[in-house]
C-alpha positions in Angstrom: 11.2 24.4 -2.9 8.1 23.8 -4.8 4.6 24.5 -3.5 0.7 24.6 -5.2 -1.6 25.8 -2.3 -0.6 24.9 1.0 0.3 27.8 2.4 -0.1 26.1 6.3 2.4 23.2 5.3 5.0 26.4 3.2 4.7 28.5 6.6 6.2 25.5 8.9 8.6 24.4 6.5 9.7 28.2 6.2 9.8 28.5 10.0 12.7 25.5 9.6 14.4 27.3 7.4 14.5 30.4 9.7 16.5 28.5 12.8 19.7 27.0 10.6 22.7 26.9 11.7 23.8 28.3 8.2 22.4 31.4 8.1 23.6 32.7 4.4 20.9 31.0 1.6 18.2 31.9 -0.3 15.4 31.0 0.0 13.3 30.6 -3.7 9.8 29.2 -3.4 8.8 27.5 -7.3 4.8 27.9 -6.9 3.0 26.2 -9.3 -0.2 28.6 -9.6 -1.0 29.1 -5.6 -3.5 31.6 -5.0 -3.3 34.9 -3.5 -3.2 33.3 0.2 0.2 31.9 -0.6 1.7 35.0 -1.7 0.5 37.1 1.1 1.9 34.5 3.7 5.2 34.3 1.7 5.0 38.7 2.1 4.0 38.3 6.0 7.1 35.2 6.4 9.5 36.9 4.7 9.4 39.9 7.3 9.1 38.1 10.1 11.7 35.7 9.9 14.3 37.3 8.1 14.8 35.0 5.3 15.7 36.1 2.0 12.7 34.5 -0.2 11.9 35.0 -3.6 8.5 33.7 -4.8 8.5 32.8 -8.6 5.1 31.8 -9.8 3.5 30.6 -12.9 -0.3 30.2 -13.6 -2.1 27.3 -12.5 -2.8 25.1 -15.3 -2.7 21.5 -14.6 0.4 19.5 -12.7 3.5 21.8 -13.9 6.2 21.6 -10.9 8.7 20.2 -13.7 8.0 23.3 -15.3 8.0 26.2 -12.2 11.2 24.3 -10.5 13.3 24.7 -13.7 12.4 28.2 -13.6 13.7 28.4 -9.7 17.0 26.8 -10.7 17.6 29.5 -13.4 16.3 32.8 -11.1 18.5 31.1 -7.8 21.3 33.2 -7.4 23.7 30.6 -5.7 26.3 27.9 -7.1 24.8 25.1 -5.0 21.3 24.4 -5.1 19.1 22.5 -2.5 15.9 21.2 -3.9 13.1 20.1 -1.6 9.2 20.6 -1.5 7.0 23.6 0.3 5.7 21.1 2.5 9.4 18.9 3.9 10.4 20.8 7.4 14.2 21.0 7.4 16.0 19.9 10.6 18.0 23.0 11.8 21.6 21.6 10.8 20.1 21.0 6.9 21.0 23.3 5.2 24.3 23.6 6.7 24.8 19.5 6.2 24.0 20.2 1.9 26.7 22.8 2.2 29.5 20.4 4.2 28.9 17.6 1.5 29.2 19.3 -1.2 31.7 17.8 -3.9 32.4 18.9 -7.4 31.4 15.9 -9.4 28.6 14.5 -7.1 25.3 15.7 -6.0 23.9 14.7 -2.6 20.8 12.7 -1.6 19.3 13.3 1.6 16.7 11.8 3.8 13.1 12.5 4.9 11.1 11.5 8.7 7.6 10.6 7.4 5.1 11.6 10.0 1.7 10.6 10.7 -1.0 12.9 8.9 -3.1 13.2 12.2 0.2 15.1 13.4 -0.1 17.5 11.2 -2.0 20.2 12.2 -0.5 20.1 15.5 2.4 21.1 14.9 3.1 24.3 16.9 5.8 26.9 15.7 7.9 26.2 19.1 7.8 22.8 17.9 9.8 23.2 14.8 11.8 26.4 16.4 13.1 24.4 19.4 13.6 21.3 17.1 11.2 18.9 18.8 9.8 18.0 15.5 13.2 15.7 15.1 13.2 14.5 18.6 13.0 10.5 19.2 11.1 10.9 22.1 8.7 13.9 21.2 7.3 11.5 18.6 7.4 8.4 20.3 5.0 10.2 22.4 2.3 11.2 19.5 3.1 8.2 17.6 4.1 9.9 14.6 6.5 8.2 13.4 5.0 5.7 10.1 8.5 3.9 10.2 10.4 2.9 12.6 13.4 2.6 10.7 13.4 6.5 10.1 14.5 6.4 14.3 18.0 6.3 12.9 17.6 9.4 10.9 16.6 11.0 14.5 20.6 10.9 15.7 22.1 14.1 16.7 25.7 12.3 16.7 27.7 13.0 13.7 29.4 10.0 14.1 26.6 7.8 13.7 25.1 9.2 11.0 27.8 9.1 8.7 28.0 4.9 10.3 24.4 4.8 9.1 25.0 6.4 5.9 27.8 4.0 4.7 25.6 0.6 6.2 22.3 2.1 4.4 21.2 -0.4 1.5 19.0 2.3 0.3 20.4 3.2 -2.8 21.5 7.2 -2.9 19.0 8.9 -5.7 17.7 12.3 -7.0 14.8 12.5 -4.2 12.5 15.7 -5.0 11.7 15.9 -1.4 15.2 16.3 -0.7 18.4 16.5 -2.6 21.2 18.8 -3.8 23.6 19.5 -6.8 26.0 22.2 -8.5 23.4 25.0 -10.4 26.1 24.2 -13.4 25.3 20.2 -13.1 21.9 20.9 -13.3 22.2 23.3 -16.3 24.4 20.7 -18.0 21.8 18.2 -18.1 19.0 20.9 -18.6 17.2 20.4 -15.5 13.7 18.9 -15.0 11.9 17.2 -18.4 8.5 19.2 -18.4 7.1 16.5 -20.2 7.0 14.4 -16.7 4.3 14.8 -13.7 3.7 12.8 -10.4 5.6 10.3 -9.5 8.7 9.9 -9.8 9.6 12.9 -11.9 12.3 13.3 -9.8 14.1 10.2 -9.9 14.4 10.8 -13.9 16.9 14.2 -13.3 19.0 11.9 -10.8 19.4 9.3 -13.6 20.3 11.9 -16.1 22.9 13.2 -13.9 24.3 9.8 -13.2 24.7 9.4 -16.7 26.7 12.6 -17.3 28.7 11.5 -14.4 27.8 13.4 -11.4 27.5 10.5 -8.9 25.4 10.4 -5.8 26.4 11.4 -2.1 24.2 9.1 0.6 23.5 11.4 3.3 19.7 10.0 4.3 21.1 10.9 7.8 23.1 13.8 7.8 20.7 16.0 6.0 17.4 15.0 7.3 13.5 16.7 6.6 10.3 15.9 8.2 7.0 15.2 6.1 3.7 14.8 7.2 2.0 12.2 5.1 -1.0 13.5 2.9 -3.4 12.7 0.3 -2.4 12.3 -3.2 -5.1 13.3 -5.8 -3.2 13.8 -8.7 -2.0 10.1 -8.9 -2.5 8.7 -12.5 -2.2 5.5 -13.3 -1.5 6.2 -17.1 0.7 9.4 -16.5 2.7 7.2 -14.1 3.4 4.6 -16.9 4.6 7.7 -19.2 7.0 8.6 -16.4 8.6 5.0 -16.5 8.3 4.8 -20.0 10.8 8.0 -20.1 12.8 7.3 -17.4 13.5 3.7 -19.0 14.6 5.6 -22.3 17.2 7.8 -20.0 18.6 5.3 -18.2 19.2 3.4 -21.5 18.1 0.4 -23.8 19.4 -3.3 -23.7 21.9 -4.0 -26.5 21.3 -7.5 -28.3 23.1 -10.0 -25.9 24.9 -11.8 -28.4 27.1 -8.5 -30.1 27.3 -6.0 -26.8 25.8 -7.5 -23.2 24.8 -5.2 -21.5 23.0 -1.7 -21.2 23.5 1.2 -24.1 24.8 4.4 -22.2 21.6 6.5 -21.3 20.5 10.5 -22.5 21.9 12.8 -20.2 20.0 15.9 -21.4 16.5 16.3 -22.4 14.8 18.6 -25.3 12.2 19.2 -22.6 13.9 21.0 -19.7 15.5 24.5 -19.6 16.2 24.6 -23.3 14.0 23.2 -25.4 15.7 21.5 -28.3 18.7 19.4 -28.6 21.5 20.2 -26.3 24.1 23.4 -28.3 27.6 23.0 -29.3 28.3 25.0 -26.5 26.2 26.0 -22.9 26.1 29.3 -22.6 25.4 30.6 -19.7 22.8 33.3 -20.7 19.4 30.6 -19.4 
């Protein structure tokens, strides 16, 4: 999970990740230059809940999560890798949904329940312990909820959710807040492209995955997260037209009509990610 100085938001989302129903994860926190109140909370969290968290940090120098999460995908120990953000509070079956829907050959795109900013500072540990942070009613009650469409990501019933899941006509992407793939997927395509920043970094790794064809898994309601809206600072207008700009170029260029209709087939690895420099004969596995 990334996170740049928000300890408050990291310590709720980290007391989510201490009541799943799957206990056996890491935990691997990509900080993008926090200051020393973020590492001491990560030292006081990690023996008090339990969790097995490693904390890899870089110095702060400008908007670099591309850079600090592709670091966190090469240091994480496991085969299957959940990526989500320092400040997303996981519902207590999350973790344990990522693992379930796991496919070889697919990588899964979960949802988020966007709160209310006024909510956020009231939220109480026992709140996110005893999982009335994801109940209908709870909210209803503090008007939290910004959508009401995000109700049906409330359901407890397994049933349902895969219903709402296979109705959805959100389209299943690469969702920074919230998604999931094979380590060696995400290696394959060299992770993140350090070249992008805020928004929609994200959705470029999905399309460069798609286009090595690892398809996406709707689960928006199966694994589920909770975000408190916030402030966004860092929004640049010009650095947001780079990041379409790029992401145009992976997903591919329109052929002349009149010899091949259609779309040429998009990059699926980028000289900015892991590796820098075109893609080797052959991956090792030595990142």
């Amino acid at each position: 999970m990334s996170t740049y100085n928000a300890p408050d938001e990291l310590e709720r989302t980290l007391w989510g990740y201490s009541v799943q129903t799957c206990p056996e994860f890491e935990v691997v926190v990509a900080d993008d230059g926090s200051g020393a109140e973020t590492r001491d909370r990560i030292e006081r969290l990690r023996a008090s809940t339990g969790l097995a968290i490693s904390h890899v940090w870089q110095e702060d120098d400008g908007f670099r999560k591309c850079r600090i999460l592709n670091r966190a995908i090469v240091e994480a120990r496991g085969d299957y890798l959940i990526l989500s953000d320092g400040d997303c509070i996981p519902r207590d079956g999350f973790v344990e949904a990522h693992a379930r829907l796991a496919r070889r050959g697919c990588f899964v795109s979960g949802g988020r329940v966007r709160l209310a900013s006024e909510i956020g500072r009231g939220i109480a540990r026992d709140d996110v312990m005893d999982g009335k942070l994801f109940d209908e009613t709870w909210l209803r009650e503090r008007r939290a909820l910004i959508r009401g469409r995000d109700r049906s990501k409330l359901t407890r019933s397994p049933r349902r959710a895969v219903w709402f899941d296979r109705l959805t006509t959100t389209r299943a992407t690469w969702n920074g807040h919230n998604a999931s793939a094979w380590k060696t997927d995400l290696l394959r395509v060299n992770g993140f492209d350090e070249r992008m920043t805020y928004p929609v970094e994200d959705r470029e790794l999905g399309e460069r995955l798609r286009n090595a064809g690892v398809r996406p898994l709707q689960a928006r309601h199966r694994a589920v997260c909770a975000h408190v809206e916030h402030d966004r600072p860092w929004l640049d207008p010009d650095a947001q037209a780079t990041n379409e700009r790029l992401r145009a170029e992976t997903r591919g260029v329109p052929r002349p009509l009149r010899i091949f209709p259609g779309f040429a087939r998009g990059r699926d690895w980028t000289e900015h990610g892991i590796r820098k420099g075109p893609r080797p004969r052959s991956l090792a596995t030595d990142f």
